[in-house]
N, C-alpha and C positions, 0 to 999 in steps of 0.2 A: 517473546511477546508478539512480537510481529506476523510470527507463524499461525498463532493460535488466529491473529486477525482475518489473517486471509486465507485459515481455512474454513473460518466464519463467513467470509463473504463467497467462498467455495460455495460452502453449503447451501447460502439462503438465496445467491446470486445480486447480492446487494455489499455497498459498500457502504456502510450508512456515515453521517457526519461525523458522529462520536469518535468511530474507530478512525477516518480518516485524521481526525486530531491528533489520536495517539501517537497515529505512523508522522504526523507532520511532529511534532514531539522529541519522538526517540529520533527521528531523523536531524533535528537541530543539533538536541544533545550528544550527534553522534556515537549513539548506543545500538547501533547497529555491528550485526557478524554476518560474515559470508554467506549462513546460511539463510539471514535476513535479505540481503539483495538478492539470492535466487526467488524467494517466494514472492518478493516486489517485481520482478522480473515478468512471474509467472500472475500474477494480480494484474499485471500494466496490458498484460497481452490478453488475457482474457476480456480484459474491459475495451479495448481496443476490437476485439473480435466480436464486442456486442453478449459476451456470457456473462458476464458481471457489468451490473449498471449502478454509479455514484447516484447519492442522496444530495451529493451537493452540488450548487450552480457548474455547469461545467466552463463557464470562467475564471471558476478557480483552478488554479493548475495545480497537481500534483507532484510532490519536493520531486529532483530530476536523478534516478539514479545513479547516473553514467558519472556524476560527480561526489561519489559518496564516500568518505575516507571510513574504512571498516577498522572495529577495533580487536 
């Protein structure tokens, strides 16, 4: 599911609320897989480099990778 998100926001170059819920979501539930944290990886660095822009306030922070128990 996560992949499909952020080839959504690939495509449109937006991250919008909605989907950002999702990823904070499965991110809680811990329903993330390896090939989930490469796509967040590559979501975080795009947005980071200004090719994908959030819908959401950016004081909201984005769940933090680096400490993601994969299952």
């Amino acid at each position: 599911m996560i992949g499909a998100i952020v080839e959504s926001a690939f495509q449109t170059g937006c991250l919008s609320v909605e989907a950002e819920g999702v990823i904070r979501q499965l991110v809680s539930l811990k329903l993330c897989q390896p090939v989930d944290l490469d796509a967040l990886k590559k979501l975080y660095q795009a947005m980071q480099n200004g090719d994908i822009r959030r819908e959401a306030p950016a004081r909201l922070e984005l769940p933090c990778i680096d400490k993601l128990q994969l299952i």
